[in-house]
Backbone bond lengths (Angstrom), bond angles and torsions (degrees), N, CA, C in turn:
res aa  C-N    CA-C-N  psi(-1)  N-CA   C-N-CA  omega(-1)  CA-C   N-CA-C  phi
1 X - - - 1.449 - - 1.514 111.50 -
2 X 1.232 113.76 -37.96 1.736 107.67 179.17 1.401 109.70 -96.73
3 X 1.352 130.69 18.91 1.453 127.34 129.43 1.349 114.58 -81.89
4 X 0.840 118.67 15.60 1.937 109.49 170.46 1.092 88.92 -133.47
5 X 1.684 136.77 5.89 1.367 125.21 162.88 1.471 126.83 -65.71
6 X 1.887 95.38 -49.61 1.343 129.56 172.71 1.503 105.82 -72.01
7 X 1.084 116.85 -36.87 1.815 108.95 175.69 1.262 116.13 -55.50
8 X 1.694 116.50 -49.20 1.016 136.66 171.34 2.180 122.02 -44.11
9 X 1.468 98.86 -41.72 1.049 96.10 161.66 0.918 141.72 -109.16
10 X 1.358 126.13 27.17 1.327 151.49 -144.84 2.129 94.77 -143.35
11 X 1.254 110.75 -28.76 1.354 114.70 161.60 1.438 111.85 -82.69
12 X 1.400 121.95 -29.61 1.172 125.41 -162.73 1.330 115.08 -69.04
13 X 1.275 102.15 -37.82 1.771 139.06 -171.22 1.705 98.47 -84.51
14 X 1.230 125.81 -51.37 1.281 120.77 168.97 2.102 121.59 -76.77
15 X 1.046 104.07 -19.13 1.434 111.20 154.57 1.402 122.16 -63.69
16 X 1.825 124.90 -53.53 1.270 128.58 167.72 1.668 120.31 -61.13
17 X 1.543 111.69 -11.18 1.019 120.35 -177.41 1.913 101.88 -87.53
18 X 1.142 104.70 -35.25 1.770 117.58 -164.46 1.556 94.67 -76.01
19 X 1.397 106.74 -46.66 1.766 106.88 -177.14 1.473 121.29 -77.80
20 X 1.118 93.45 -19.42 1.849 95.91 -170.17 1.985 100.63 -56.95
21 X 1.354 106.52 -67.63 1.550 100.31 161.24 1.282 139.26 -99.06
22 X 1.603 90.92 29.82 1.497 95.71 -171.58 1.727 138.94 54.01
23 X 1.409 84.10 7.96 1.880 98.05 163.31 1.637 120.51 -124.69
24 X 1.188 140.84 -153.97 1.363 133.28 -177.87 2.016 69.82 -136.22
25 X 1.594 96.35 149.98 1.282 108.58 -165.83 1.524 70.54 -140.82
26 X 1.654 96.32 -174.73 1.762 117.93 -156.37 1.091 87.30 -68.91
27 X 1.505 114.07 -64.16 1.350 110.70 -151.79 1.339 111.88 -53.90
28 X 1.364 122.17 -48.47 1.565 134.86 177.21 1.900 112.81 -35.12
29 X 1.387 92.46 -54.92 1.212 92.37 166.64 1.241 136.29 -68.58
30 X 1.487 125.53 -40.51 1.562 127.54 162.36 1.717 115.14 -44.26
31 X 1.337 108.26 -45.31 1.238 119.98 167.43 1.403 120.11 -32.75
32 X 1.642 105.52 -74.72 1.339 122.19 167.95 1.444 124.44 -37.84
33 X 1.131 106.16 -44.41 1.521 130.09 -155.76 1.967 87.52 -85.38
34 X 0.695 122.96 -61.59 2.122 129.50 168.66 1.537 99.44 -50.83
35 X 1.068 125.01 -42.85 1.750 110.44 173.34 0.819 105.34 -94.57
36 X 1.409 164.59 3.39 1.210 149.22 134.68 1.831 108.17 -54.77
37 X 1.198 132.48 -53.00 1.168 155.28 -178.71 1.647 101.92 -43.28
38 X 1.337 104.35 -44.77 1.640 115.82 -146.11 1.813 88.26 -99.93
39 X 1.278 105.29 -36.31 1.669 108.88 -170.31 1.702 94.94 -85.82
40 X 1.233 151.39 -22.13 1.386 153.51 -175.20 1.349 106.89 -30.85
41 X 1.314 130.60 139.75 1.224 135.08 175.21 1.467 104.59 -89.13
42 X 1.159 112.12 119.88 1.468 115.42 177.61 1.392 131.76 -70.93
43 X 1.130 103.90 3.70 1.801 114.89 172.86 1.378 100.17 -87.35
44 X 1.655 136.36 -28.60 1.148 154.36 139.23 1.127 145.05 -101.88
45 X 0.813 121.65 82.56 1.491 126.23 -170.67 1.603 103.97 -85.76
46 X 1.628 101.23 176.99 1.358 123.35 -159.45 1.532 108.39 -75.46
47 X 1.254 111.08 118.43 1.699 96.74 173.47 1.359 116.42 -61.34
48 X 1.672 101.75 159.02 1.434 110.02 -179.62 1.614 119.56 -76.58
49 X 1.287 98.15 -17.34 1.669 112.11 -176.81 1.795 104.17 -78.08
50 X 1.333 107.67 -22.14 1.574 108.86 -176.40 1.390 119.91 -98.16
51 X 1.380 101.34 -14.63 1.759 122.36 -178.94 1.587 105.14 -85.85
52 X 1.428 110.18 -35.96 1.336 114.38 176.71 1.713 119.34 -82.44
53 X 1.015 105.23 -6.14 1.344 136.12 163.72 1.441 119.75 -76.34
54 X 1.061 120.25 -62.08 1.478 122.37 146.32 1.311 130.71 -20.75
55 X 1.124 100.71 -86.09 1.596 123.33 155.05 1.714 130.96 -4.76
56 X 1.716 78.54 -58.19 2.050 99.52 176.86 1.728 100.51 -72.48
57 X 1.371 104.01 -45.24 1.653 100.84 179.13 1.523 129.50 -57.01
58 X 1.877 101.54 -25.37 1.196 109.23 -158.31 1.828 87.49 -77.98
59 X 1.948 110.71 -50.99 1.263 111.45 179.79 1.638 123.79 -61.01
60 X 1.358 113.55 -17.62 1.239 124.81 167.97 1.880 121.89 -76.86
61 X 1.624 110.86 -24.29 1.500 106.44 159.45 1.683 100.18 -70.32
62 X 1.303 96.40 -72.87 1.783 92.85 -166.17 1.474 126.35 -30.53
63 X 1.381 127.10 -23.20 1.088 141.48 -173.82 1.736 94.93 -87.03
64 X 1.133 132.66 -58.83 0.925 117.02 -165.92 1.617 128.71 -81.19
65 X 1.735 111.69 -20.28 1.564 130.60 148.53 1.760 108.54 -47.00
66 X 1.218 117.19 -52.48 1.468 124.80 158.45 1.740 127.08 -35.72
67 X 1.276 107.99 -42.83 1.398 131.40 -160.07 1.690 88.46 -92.61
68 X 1.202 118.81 -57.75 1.464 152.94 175.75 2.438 90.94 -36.46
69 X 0.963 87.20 -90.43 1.661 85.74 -175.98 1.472 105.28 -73.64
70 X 1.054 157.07 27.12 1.194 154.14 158.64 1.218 104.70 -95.24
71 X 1.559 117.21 -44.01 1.501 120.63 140.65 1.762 134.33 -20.60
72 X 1.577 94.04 -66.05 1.069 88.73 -142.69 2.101 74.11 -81.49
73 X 1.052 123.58 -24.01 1.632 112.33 -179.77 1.193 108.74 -53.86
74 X 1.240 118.93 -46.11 1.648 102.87 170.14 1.372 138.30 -80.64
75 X 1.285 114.42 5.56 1.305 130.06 162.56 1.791 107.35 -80.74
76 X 1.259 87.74 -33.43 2.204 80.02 -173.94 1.608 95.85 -79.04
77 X 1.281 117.90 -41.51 1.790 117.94 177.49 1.392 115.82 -53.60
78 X 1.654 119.03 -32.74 1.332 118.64 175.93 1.677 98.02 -73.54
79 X 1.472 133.28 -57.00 1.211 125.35 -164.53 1.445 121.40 -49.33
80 X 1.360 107.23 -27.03 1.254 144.42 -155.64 1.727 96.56 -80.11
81 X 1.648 114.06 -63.49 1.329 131.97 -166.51 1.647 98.06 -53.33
82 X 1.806 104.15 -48.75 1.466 106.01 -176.62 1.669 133.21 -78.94
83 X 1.171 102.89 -6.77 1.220 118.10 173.65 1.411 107.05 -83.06
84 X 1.634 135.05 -35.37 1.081 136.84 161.23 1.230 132.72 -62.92
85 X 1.725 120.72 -34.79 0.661 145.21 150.53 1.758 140.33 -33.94
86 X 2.000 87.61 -45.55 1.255 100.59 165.98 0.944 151.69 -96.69
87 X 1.635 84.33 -23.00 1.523 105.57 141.38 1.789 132.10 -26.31
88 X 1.906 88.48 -72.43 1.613 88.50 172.55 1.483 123.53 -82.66
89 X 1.167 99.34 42.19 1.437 108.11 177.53 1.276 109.60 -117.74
90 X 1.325 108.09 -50.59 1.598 117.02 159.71 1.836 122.83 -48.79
91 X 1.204 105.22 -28.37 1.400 134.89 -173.06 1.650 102.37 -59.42
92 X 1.366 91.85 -82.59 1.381 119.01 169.45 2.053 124.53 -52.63
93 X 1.010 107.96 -23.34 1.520 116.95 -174.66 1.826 99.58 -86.67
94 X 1.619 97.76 -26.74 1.668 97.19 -179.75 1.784 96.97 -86.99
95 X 1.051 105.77 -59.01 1.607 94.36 174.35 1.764 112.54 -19.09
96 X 1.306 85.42 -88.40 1.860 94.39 -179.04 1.983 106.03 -19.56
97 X 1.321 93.95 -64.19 1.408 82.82 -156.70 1.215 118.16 -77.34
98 X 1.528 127.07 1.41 1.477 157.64 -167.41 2.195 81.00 -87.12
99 X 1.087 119.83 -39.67 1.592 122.63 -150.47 1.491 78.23 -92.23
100 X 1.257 124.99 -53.09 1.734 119.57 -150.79 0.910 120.69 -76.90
101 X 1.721 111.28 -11.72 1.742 125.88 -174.31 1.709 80.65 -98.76
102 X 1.177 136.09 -28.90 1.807 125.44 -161.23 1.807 86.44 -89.63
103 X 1.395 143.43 14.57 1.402 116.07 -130.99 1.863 64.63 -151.91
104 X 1.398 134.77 -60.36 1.105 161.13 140.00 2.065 98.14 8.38
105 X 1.646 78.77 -95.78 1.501 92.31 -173.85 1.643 112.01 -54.99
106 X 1.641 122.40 -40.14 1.344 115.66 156.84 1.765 128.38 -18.24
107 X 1.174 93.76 -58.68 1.580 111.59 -155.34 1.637 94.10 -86.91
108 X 1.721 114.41 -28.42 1.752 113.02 166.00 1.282 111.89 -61.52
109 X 1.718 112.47 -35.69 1.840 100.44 -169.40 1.157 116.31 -79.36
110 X 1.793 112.04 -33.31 1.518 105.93 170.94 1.451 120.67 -70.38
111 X 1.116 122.06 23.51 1.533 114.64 170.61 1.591 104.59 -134.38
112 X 1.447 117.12 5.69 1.548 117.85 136.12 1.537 122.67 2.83
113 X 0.986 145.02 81.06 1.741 118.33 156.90 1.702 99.22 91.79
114 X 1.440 118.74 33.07 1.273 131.11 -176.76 1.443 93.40 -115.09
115 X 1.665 117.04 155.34 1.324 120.52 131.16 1.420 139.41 -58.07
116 X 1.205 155.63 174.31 1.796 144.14 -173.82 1.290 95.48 170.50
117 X 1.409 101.50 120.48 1.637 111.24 153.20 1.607 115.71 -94.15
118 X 1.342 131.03 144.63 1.172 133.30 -169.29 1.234 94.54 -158.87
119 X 1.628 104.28 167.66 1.356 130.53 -166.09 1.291 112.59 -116.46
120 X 1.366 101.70 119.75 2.150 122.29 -174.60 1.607 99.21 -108.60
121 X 1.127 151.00 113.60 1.565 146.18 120.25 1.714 78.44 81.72
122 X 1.047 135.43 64.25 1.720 145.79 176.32 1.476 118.82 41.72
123 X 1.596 106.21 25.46 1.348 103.33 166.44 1.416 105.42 -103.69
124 X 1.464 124.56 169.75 1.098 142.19 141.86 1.488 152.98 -67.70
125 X 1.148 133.06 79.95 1.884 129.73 -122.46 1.839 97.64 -113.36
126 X 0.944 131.26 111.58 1.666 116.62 168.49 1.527 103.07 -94.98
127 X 1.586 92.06 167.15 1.410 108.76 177.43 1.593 132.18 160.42
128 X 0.923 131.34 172.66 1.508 124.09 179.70 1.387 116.66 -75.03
129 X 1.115 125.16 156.46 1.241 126.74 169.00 1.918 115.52 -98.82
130 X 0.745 125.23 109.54 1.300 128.95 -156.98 1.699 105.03 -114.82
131 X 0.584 130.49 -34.99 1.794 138.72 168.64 1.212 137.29 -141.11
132 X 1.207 121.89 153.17 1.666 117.33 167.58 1.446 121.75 -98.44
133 X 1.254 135.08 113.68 1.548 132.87 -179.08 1.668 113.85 -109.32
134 X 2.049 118.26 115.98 0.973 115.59 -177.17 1.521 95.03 -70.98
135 X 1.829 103.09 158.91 1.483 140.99 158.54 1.415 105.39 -103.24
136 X 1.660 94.51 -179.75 1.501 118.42 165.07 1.823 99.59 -71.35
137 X 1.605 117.55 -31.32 1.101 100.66 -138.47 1.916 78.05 -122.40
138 X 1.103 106.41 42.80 1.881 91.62 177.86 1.434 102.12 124.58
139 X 1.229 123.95 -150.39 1.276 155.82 153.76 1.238 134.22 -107.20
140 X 1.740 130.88 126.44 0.787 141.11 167.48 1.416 132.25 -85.76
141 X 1.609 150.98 139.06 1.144 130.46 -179.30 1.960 108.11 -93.03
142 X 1.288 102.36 154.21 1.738 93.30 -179.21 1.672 81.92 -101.51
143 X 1.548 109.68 146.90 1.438 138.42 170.67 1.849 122.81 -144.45
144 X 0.888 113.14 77.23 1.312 119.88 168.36 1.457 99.07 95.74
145 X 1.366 104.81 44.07 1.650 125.45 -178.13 1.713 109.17 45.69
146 X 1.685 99.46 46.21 1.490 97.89 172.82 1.969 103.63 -135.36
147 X 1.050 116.05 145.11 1.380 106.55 168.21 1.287 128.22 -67.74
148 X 1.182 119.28 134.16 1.863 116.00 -176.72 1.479 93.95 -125.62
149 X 1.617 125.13 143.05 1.477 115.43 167.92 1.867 85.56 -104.16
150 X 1.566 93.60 155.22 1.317 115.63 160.12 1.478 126.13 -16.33
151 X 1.132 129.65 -71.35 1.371 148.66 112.48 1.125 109.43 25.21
152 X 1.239 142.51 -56.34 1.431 141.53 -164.27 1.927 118.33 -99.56
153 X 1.363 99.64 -12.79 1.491 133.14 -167.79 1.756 83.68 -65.67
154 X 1.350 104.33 138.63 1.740 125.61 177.05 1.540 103.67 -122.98
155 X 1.198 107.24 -60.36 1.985 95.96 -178.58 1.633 86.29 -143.28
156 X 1.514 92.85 175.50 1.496 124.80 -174.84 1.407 114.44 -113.51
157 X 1.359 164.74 110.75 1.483 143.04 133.13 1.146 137.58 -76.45
């Protein structure tokens, strides 16, 4: 009776082990595998061909729990790489456009109080440049109280 006491808690302990993640893990199994061992009827005991069998399974979980988080470590290092990554990507994409709007208005002030021919709906328009007006997308120059972007500019005098 108090070998089916100890079996009893020795399943109990390997049951809380099977449910906790809902799989049989090494330990669970070594467990198992020692009360089976310990509970064996000695008029029969365990073959050696089935114990060694065991054995391969027990080294065959561990290997693959192994395989298993080596996994999943390089999955958090990749998430990891790209989150940094995108960071300086985000970083860098504001730079640029932080330079092209400073790079923008540059190229509006030096044409301040200039002449400029530019291109309207395929005409050709001259005129002074009389102001600079920010956009969403840069700067515009005012010319004959009309907006022209950069872009549209044909010659300079």
């Amino acid at each position: 009776m108090q070998v089916n006491a100890a079996g009893t808690d020795s399943t109990t302990t390997t049951n809380q082990n099977i449910t906790k993640n809902n799989m049989l893990d090494k330990d669970a199994f070594l467990k198992l595998l020692v009360t089976q061992l310990q509970n064996q009827d000695a008029t029969n005991p365990v073959d050696d061909k089935e114990f060694i069998a065991q054995m391969a399974q027990i080294s065959s979980l561990e290997q693959m729990q192994n395989l298993n988080q080596t996994f999943e470590d390089g999955i958090q290092k990749l998430i990891d790489v790209q989150y940094v990554y995108g960071e300086g990507l985000m970083s860098m994409l504001d730079a640029i456009n932080k330079q092209s709007f400073i790079n923008n208005f540059n190229q509006g002030l030096s044409l301040l109080g200039h002449e400029i021919t530019y291109r309207k709906d395929s005409e050709e328009i001259q005129g002074e440049v009389t102001a600079i007006r920010q956009t969403n997308d840069g700067y515009n120059l005012m010319v004959n109280e009309e907006e022209v972007q950069l872009s549209e500019i044909v010659s300079v005098r």
